[in-house]
Backbone as JSON, one array per atom type, in Angstrom:
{
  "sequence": "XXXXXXXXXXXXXXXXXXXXXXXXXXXXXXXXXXXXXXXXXXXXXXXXXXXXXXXXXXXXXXXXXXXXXXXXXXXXXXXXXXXXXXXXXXXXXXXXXXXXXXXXXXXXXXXXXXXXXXXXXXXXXXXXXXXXXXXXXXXXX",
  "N": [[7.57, -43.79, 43.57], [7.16, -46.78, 42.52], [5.52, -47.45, 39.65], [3.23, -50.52, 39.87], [1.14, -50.76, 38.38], [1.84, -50.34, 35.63], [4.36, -51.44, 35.07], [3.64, -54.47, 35.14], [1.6, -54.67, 32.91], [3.59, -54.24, 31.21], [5.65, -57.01, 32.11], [3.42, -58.65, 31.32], [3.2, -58.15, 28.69], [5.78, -58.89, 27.79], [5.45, -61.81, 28.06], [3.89, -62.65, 26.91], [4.54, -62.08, 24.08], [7.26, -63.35, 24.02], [6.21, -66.12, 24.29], [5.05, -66.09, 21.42], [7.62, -66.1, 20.41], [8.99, -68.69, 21.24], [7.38, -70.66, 19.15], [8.24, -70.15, 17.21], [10.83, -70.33, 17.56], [10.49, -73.31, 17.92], [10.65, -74.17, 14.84], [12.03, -75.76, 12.14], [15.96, -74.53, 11.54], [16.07, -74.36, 8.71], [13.84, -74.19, 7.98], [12.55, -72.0, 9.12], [14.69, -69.99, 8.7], [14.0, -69.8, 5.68], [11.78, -68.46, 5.29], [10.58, -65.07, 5.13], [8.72, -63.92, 6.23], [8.42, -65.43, 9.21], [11.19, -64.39, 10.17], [10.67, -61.76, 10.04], [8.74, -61.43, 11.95], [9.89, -62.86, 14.05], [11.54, -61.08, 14.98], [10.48, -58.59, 15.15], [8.75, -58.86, 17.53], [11.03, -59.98, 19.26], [12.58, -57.57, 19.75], [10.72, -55.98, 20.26], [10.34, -57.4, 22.92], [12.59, -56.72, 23.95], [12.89, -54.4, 23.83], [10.45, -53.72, 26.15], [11.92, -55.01, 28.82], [14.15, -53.03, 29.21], [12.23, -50.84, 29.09], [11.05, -51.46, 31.57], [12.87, -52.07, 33.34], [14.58, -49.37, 33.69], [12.49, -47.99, 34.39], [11.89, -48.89, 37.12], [14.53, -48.37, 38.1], [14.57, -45.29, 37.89], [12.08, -45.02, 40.1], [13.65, -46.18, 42.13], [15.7, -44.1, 43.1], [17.65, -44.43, 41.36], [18.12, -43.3, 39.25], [20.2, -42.55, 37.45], [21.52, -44.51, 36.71], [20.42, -45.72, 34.54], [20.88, -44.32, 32.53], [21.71, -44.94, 30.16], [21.47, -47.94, 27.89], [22.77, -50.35, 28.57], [23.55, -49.64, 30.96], [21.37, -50.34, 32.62], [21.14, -53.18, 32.79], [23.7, -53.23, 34.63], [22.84, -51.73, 36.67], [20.51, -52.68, 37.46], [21.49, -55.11, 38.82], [23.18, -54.29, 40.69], [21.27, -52.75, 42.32], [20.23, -55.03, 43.32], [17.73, -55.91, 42.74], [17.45, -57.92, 40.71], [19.3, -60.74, 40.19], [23.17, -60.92, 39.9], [23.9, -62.82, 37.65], [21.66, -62.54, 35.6], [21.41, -59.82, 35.44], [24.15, -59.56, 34.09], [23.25, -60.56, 31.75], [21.17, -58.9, 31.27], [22.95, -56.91, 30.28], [24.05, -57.84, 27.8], [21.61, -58.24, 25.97], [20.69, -55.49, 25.96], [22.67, -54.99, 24.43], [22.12, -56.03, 21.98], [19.66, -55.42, 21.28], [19.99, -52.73, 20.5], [21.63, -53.45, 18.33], [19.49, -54.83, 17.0], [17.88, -52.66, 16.59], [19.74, -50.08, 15.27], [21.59, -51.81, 13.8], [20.34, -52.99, 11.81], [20.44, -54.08, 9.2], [22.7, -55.76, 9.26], [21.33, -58.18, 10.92], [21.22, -61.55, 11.16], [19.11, -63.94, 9.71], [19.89, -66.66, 10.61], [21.52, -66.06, 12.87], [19.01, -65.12, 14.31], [17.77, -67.34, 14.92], [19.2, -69.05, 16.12], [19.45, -67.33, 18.56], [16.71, -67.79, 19.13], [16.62, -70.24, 19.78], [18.84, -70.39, 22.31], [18.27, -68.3, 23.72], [15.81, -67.57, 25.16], [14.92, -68.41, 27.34], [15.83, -66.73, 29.1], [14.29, -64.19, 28.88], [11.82, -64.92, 30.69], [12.9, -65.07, 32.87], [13.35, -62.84, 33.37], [11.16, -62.06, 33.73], [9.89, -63.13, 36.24], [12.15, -62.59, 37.93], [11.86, -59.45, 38.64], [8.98, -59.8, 39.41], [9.14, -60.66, 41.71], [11.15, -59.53, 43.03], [9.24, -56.82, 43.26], [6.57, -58.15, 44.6], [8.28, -58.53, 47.15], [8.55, -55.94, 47.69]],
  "CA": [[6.85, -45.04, 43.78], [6.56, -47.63, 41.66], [3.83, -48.08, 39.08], [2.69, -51.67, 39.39], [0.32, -51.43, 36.8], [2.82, -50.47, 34.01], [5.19, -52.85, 35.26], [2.76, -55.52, 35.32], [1.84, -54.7, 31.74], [5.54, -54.88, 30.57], [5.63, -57.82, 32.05], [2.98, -59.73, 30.52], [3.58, -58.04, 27.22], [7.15, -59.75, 27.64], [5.17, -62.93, 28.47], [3.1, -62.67, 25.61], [5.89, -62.23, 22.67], [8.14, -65.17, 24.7], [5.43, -67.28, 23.84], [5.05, -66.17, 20.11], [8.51, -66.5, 19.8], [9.01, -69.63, 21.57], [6.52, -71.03, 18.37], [9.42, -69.72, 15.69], [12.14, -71.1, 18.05], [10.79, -74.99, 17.47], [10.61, -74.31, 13.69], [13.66, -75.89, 12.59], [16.17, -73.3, 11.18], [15.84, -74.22, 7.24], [12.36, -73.81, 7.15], [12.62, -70.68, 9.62], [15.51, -68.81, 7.88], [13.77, -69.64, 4.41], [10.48, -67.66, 5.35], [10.92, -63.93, 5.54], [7.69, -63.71, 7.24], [8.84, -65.76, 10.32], [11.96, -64.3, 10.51], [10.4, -60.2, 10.21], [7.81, -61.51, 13.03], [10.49, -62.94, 15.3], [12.8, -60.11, 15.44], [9.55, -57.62, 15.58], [8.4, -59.65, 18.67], [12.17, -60.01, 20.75], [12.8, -56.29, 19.37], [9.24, -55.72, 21.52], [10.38, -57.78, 24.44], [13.93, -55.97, 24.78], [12.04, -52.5, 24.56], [9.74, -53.95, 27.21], [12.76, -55.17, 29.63], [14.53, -52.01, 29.29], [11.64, -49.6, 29.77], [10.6, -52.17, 33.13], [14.6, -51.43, 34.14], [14.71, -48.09, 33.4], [11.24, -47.31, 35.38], [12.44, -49.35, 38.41], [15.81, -47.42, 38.8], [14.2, -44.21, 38.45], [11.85, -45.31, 41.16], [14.26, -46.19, 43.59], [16.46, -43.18, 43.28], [18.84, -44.97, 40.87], [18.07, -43.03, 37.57], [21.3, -42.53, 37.2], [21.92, -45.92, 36.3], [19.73, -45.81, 33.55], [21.57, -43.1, 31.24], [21.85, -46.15, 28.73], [20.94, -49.53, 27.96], [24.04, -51.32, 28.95], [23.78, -49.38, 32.03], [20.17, -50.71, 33.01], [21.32, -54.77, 33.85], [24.23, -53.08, 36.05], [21.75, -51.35, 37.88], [19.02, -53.49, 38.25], [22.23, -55.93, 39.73], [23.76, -53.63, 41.51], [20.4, -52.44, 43.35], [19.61, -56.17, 44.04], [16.18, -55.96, 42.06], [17.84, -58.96, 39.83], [20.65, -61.29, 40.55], [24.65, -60.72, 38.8], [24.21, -63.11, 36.47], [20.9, -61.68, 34.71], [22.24, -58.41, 34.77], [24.67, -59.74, 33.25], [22.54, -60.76, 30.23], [20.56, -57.84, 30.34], [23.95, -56.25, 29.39], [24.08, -58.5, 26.62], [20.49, -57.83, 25.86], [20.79, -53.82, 25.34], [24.07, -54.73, 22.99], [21.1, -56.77, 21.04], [18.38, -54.4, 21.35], [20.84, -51.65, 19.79], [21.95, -54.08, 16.88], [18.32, -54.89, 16.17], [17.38, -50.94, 16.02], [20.51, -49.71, 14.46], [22.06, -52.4, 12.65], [19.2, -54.56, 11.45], [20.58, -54.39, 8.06], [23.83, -57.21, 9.49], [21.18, -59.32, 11.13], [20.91, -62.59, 9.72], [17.88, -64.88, 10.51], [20.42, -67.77, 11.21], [21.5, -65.67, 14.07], [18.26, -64.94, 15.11], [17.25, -68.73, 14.98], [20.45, -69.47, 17.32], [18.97, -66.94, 20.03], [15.46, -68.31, 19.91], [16.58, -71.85, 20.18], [18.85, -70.91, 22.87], [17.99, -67.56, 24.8], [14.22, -67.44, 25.45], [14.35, -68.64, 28.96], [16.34, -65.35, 30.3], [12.8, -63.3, 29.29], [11.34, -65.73, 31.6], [13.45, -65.37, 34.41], [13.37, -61.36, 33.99], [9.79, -61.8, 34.19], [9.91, -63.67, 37.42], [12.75, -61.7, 39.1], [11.02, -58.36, 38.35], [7.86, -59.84, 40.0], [9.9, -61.2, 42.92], [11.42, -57.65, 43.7], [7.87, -56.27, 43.52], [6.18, -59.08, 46.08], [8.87, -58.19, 48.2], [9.07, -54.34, 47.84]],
  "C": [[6.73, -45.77, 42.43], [4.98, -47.48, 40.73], [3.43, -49.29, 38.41], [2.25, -51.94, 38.4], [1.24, -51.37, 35.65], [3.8, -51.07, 34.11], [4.5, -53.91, 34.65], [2.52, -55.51, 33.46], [2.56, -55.17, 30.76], [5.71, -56.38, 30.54], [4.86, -59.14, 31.34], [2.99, -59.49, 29.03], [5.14, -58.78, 26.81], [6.47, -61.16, 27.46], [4.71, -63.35, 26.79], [3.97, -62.93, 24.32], [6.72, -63.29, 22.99], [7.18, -66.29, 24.04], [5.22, -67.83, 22.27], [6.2, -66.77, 19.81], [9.41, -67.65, 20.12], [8.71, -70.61, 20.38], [7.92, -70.8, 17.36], [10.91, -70.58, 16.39], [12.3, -72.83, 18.08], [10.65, -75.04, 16.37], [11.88, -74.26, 13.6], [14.54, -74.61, 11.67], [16.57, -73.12, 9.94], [14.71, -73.76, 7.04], [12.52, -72.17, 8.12], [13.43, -69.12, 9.04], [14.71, -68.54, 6.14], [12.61, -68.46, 4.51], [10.86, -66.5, 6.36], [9.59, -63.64, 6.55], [7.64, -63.99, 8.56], [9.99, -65.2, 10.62], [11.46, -62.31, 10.77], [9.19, -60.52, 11.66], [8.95, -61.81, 14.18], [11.41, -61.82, 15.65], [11.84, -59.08, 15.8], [8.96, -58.02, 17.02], [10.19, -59.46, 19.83], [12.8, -58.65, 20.55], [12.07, -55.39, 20.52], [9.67, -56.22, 23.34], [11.63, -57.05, 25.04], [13.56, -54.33, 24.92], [11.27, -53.24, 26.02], [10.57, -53.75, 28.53], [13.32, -53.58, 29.51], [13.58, -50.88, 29.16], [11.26, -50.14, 31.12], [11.68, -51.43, 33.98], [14.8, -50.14, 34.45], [13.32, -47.33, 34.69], [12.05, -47.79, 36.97], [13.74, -48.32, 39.24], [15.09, -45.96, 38.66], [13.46, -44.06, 39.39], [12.57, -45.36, 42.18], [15.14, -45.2, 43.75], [17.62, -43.73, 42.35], [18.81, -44.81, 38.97], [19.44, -43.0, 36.65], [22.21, -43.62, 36.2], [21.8, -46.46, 35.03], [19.96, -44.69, 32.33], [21.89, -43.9, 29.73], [21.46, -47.26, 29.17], [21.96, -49.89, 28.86], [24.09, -51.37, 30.62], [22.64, -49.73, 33.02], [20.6, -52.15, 33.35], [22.36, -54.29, 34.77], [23.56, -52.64, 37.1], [21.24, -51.69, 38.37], [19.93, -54.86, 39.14], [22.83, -55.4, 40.51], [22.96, -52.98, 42.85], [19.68, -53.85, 43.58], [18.45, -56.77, 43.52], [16.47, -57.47, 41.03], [19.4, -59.43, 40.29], [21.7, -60.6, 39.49], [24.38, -61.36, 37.74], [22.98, -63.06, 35.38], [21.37, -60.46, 34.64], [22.88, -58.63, 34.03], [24.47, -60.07, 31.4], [21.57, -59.81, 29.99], [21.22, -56.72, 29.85], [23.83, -56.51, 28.04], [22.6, -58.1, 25.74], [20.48, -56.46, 24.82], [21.45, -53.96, 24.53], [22.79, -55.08, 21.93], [20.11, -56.11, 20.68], [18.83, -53.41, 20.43], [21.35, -52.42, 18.61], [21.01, -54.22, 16.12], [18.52, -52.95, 15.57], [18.54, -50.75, 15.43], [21.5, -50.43, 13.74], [21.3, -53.27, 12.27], [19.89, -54.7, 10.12], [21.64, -55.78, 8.07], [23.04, -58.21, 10.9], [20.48, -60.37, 11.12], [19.17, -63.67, 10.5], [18.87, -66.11, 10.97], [20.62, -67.08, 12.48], [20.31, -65.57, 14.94], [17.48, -65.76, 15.6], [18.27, -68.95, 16.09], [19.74, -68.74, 18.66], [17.97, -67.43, 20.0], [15.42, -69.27, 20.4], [17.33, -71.46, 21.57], [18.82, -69.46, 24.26], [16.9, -67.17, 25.98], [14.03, -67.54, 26.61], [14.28, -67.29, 29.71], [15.2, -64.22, 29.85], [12.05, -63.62, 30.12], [11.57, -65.29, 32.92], [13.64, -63.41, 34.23], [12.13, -61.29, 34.32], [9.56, -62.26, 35.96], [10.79, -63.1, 38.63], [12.17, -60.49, 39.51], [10.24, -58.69, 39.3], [8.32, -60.5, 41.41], [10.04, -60.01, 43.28], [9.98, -57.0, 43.74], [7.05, -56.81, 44.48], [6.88, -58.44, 47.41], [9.41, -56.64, 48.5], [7.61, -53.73, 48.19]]
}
C-alpha cells in the first residue's frame, strides 16, 4: 500500500524547493553565475527535488508490485510510464532527470553554474507537472 503521507511530503518538499529555485531562475545569469552563494543554493535545492522525485518513484513502484523497475534511477521514469502512474513524455524527462541527479552527486566537480542557470530558466515546470501527475495517480488510486 501506498504511504500517502510520505508521498504527500515528497511532494510538497518538491513544491517547496521549485519555488526557491524558481527565485534564482529570474536572476539573470551574470549576476547568478557571479554569486557562488546562489549558484551552491540552487543546485542544493534541484539536487533535493531530484532525490525527492526519485524516492516518490521508487516508493510507488515498489507499492504496486513494480520494484523491479526501480533497480536504478534511469529505470524509475520507465516505470512510472510504463505503469501509467505518469504519462511517456514525463517519464521521459524523469530519465533525463536521474542522468542529472547522478551528474550533480557524482560529477559536481564538471557542473558549471551557466548550465545550471539554462535548466532553471528552462526546466522548472517538469517538477510541477511531476507534482501534479503523482497526485493525479493517487486521487485516482
Amino acid at each position: 500500500m501506498i504511504n500517502r503521507r510520505l508521498v504527500q511530503e515528497r511532494l510538497d518538499l518538491i513544491l517547496d524547493y521549485a519555488g526557491k529555485l524558481e527565485l534564482w531562475a529570474r536572476t539573470p545569469e551574470a549576476e547568478f553565475t557571479a554569486d557562488w552563494v546562489k549558484v551552491t543554493s540552487a543546485e542544493s535545492c534541484l539536487r533535493k527535488c531530484l532525490e525527492a522525485i526519485m524516492d516518490v518513484g521508487r516508493h510507488v513502484l515498489a507499492k504496486t508490485g513494480s520494484a523491479f523497475m526501480a533497480e536504478e534511477y534511469r529505470g524509475i521514469g520507465k516505470g512510472l510510464a510504463r505503469q501509467a502512474v505518469v504519462d511517456q513524455a514525463l517519464g521521459d524527462k524523469l530519465v533525463l532527470m536521474a542522468g542529472y541527479r547522478n551528474r550533480l552527486v557524482h560529477l559536481y566537480g564538471e557542473v558549471t553554474a551557466e548550465e545550471l542557470h539554462a535548466i532553471l530558466t528552462s526546466n522548472l515546470a517538469d517538477l510541477r507537472e511531476f507534482v501534479r501527475q503523482i497526485a493525479a495517480f493517487l486521487d485516482a488510486n
